[in-house]
N, C-alpha and C positions, 0 to 999 in steps of 0.2 A: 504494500500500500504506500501510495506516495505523501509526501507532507501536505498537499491540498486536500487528500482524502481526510487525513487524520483531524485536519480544523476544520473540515466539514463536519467532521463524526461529532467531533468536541461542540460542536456549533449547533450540533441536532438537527442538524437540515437532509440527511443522506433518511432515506423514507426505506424502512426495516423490508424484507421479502416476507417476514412475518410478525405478527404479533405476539406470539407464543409470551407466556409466563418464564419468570425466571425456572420455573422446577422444572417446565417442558425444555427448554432451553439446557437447562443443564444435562439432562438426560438425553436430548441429541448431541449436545458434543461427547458425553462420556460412549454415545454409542454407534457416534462416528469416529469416534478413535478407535476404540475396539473393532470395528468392519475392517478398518487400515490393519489394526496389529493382528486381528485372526487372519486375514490374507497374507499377509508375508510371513508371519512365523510357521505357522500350521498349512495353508495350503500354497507358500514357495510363490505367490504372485507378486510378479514385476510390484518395484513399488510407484512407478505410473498408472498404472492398470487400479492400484488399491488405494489409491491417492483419488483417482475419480471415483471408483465407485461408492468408498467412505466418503466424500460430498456429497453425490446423490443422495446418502443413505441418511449424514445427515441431514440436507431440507426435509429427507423427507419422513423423520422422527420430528421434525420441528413444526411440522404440518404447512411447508411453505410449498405454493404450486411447482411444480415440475420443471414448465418453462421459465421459470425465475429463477428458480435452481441452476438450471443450466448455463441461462444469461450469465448471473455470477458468478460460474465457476470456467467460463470460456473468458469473461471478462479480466478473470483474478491471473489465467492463463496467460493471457495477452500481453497483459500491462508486466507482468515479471519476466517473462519471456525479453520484454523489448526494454527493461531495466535492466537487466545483469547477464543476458546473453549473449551479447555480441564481447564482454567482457572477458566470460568464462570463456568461448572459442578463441578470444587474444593472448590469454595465458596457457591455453592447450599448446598455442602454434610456437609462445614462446617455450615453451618447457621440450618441445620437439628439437626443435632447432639449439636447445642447451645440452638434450644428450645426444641426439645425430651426430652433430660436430664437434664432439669430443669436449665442450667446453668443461661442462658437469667433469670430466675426467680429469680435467687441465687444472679445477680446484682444487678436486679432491686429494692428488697426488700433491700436489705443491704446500697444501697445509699436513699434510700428512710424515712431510722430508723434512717439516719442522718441530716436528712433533714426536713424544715419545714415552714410553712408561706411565709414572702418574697424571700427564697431563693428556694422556690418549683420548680419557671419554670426554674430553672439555675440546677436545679436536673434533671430537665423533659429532657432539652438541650442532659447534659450530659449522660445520659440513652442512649437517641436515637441515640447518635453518636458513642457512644461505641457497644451501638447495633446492628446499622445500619454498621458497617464497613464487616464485611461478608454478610448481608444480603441485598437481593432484596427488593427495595422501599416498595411496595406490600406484600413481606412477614413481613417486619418491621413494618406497619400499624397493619397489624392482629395480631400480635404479640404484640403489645403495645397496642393497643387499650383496652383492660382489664384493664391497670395498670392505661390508663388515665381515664376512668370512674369512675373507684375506686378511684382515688386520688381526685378526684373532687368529687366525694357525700361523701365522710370520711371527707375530709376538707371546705368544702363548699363552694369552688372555682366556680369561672367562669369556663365552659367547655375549653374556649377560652385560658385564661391563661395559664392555664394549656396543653389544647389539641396543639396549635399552635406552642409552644418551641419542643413539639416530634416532630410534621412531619417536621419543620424546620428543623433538626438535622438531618431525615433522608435524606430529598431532597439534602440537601448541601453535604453527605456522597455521593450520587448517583448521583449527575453531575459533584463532583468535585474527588473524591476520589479513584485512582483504591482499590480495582481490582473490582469496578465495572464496568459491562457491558459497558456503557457509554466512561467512562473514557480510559479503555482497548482496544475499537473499534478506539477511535481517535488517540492513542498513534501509535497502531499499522499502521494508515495509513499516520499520518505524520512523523514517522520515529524520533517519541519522546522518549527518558532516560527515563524508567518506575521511578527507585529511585529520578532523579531529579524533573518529576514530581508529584509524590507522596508527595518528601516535602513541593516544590512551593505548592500543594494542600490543603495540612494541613493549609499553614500560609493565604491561600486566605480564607480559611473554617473557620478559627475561628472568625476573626472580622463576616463575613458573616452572622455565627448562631448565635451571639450574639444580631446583627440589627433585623435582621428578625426573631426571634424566642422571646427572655424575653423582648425587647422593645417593637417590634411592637405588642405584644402580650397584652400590657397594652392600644393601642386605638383598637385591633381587638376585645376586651373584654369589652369595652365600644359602637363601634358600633354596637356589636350583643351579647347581653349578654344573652345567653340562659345557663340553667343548665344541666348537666349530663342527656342523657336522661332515662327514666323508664323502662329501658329492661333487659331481663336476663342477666349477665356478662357470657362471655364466659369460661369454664372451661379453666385452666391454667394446660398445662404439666405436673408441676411439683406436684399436688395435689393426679395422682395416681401413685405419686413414694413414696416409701416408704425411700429414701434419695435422695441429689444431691449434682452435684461439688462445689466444696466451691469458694468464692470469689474470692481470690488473685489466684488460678488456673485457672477459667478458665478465668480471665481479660488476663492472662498471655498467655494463648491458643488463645486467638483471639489475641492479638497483638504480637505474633512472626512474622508473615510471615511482618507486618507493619515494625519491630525489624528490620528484614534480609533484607528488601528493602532498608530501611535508610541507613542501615551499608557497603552495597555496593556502595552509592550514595555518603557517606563518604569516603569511603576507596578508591574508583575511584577519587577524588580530594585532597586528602591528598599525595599520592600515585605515582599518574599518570605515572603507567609503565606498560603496558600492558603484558609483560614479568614477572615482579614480582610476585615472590609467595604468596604472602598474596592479590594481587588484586586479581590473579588466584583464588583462593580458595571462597574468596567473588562472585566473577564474577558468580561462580556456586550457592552457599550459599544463593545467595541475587537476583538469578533471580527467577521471577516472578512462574514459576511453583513448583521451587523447597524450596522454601519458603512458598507457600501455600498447598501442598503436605504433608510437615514437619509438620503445622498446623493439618491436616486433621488425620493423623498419629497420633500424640501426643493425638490428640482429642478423641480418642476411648478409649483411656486410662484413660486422665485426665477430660475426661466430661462421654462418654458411660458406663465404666466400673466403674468411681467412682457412676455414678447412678444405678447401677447394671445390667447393662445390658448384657444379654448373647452372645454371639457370631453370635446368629441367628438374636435378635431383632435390632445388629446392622447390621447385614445385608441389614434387612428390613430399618432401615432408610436411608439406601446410598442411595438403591432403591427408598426408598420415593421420599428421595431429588431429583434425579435425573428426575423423570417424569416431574416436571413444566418446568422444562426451554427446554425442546424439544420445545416448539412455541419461546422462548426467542434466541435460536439458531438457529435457521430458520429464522427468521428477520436479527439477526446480520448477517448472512450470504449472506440471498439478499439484505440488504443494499451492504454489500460489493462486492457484486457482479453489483448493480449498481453505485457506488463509479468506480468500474473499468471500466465500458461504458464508463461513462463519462472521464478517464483519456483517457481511450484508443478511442474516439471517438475525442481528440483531444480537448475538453473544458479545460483542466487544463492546455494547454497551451495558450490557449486564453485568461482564465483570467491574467496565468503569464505575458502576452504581453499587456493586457488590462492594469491592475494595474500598469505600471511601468509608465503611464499617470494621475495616479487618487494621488490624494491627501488623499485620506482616507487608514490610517495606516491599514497594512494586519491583525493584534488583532481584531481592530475596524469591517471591514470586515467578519473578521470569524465569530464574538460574532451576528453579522446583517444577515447575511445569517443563520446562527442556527437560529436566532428569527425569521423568515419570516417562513423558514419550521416548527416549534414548533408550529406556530399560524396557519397555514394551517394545517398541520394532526394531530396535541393534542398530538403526540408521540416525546418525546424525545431521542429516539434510533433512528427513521426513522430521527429526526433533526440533532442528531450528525454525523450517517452515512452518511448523504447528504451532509451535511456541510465540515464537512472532504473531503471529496471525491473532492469535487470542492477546497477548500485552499492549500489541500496538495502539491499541486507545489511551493507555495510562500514559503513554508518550507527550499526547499533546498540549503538557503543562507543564512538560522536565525544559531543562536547561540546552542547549546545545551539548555539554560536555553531559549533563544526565543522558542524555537519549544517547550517545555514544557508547556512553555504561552501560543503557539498558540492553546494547546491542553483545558487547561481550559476556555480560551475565547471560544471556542466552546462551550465546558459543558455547563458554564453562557448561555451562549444563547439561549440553547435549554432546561431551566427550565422557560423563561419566558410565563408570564401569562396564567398558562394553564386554561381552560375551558371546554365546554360542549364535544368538541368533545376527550377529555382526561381521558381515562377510573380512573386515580386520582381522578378527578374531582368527580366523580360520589362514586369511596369510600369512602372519604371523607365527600362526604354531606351526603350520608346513614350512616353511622357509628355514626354521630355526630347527627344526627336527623335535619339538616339545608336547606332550601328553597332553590332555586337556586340564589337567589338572596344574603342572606347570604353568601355562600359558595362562590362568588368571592368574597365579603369583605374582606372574609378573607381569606380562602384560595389562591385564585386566587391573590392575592393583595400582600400575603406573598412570593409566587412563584417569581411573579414580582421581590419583591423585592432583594431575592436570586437574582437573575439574574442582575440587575443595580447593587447594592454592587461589589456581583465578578465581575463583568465585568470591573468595574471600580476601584478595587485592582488590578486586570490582569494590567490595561494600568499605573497603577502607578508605577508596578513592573519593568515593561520595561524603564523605563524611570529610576531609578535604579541599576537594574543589566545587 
């Protein structure tokens, strides 16, 4: 939902698709979430496919007509679709074009030649978050997973040590950090400052990876101390190029668009003239598509073409990149399309009118509702989308810097404790060779703790600023 919808909602002028009672009301959303989580835990459906049909299901527990249902939830479709997907396919194309041409290899060894012993998983940290900032959780795993097996049989580490600081580093990049998915779906529904949230994101992410990744990594490594397991290492990119980008280039290519975000989030509070020419020129500079546009640009240059890549082979990788996130934008779309049921069925103003009796802070709230959906369907998009969708009313009276918050208190809460039914889950323990029982030790254990940290920098922040 965009910030015109949310002071529409707050302004009472947006006309309900039903009238329904708070009790009816409540009992369609509790039974349009269940429709979502009995389809993907128990009967394994797409979470596109259970995303609409839990809209349907709930207008139609809330007793609102069919075809207003529909409108809604094609409407809620639409509008997130043409908010954050042309985004998410800019970060696909760059995270392609970072491991194609070796760049992602070009860091990883280069921090790696300076690194050594106790400061390994503070190197391991740092990889995956520098990594992880254009890339998808999922592409980030497979893409380090090489470097962590090898660093762990070269040095003869604990897998855990070593394995636990990356995916920390990338989970904390992916709930808290736009321009991922996650991050970009809540921003754009609670009518949050992509730049202000970006920074707030950074300062809640570092303590975050530091707990949850080289700390807790010293008892995840003592209660399951298995080694590197004995499998082929996967061929690495960068082995059938005959060169790649260098270091300081492409560190420089992945954090422009980060650059251009800050710089607007600056220049907007130094500044504060909307009229002025130097906001102007940021305002364009520093938003979100054209800041990562600029990246994607530059990248064919300074990662495609320094690894010699012909004009067709980069073709072929835009292409590449671009085929995995068709299921990745079809979710974020039906979530947002029933993110919009639910405003327009008249729940986001029931919680607005609920809440204003409750004692429990709307942060608190958001970070709670992300964790109840994250533990019901293992998906952290279906949890942000959800979540979002129901807080974003309590939005429209926060702060710039509040409604920022309230976007990472989501994030935090829809990384907590994933498990079995969390397709993570399941990467994870196969990658790393680990039992199901293992793999919530530690993985499942780490996630947690991602999630209570940020969540609990979130409410320290507001109290603050």
């Amino acid at each position: 939902m965009t910030r015109l919808s949310v002071e529409m909602l707050a302004a009472d002028t947006v006309e309900p698709i039903t009238s329904a009672g708070h009790v009816q009301l409540g009992i369609a959303v509790l039974a349009g979430i269940a429709v979502i989580v009995l389809l993907i835990t128990k009967y394994k459906l797409h979470a596109f496919l259970a995303l609409t049909v839990g809209s349907l299901a709930l207008g139609a527990f809330a007793g609102a007509p069919l075809d207003k249902v529909i409108v809604s939830f094609t409407t809620g479709l639409g509008t997130t679709v043409a908010g954050v997907g042309v985004l998410i396919a800019l970060g696909a194309i760059l995270g392609k074009l970072l491991a194609d041409s070796g760049g992602a290899d070009q860091i990883v060894d280069t921090i790696l030649a300076r690194a050594g012993g106790r400061s390994m998983p503070w190197a391991m940290v740092l990889i995956a978050s520098v990594i992880g900032l254009p890339l998808f959780f999922e592409v980030g795993v497979v893409l380090l997973i090489p470097v962590v097996l090898m660093v762990a049989k070269r040095g003869n580490y604990s897998l855990m040590r070593i394995g636990i600081p990356a995916l920390a580093g990338l989970s904390v990049m992916h709930g808290l950090v736009p321009p991922h998915p996650g991050p970009l779906i809540a921003i754009d529904a609670v009518g949050a400052n992509l730049g202000v949230t970006l920074a707030l994101g950074v300062l809640v992410a570092i303590p975050t990876v530091i707990i949850a990744g080289p700390v807790f990594s010293r008892f995840a490594a003592r209660w399951v101390d298995v080694p590197a397991p004995d499998r082929m290492i996967p061929q690495r990119a960068s082995e059938e190029l005959e060169r790649r980008p260098g270091f300081g280039v492409t560190l420089a290519t992945i954090l422009l668009p980060v650059v251009l975000m800050l710089s607007k989030a600056l220049v907007d509070i130094v500044v504060d003239d909307p009229e002025h020419g130097v906001q102007r020129v940021f305002d364009v500079v520093g938003s979100p598509l054209i800041a990562l546009l600029a990246s994607v640009l530059l990248g064919f240059f300074t990662l495609g073409r320094a690894a010699g890549f012909s004009k067709e082979r980069l073709s072929q990788t835009v292409e590449k990149g671009l085929v995995p996130i068709a299921g990745i934008l079809l979710i974020v779309g039906a979530g947002g399309g029933f993110k919009q049921t639910l405003i327009d069925s008249g729940v986001g103003r029931m919680i607005l009118e609920i809440s204003e009796d409750w004692s429990v802070p709307a942060l608190l709230l958001a970070w709670l509702i992300a964790v109840a959906i994250r533990l019901a369907t293992g998906s952290a998009t279906v949890a942000t989308v959800s979540a979002a969708g129901l807080v974003a009313p309590l939005a429209a009276d926060m702060s710039t810097a509040h409604t920022a918050l309230l976007v990472l208190a989501i994030g935090a809460g829809s990384l907590f404790f994933s498990h079995v039914n969390d397709a993570g889950f399941w990467l994870v323990k196969e990658y790393f060779g680990l039992d199901v029982g293992q793999t919530i030790k530690t993985w499942s254990v780490m996630e947690t703790i991602i999630s209570v940290v940020a969540g609990a920098m979130v409410l320290l922040l507001s109290l603050i600023i």
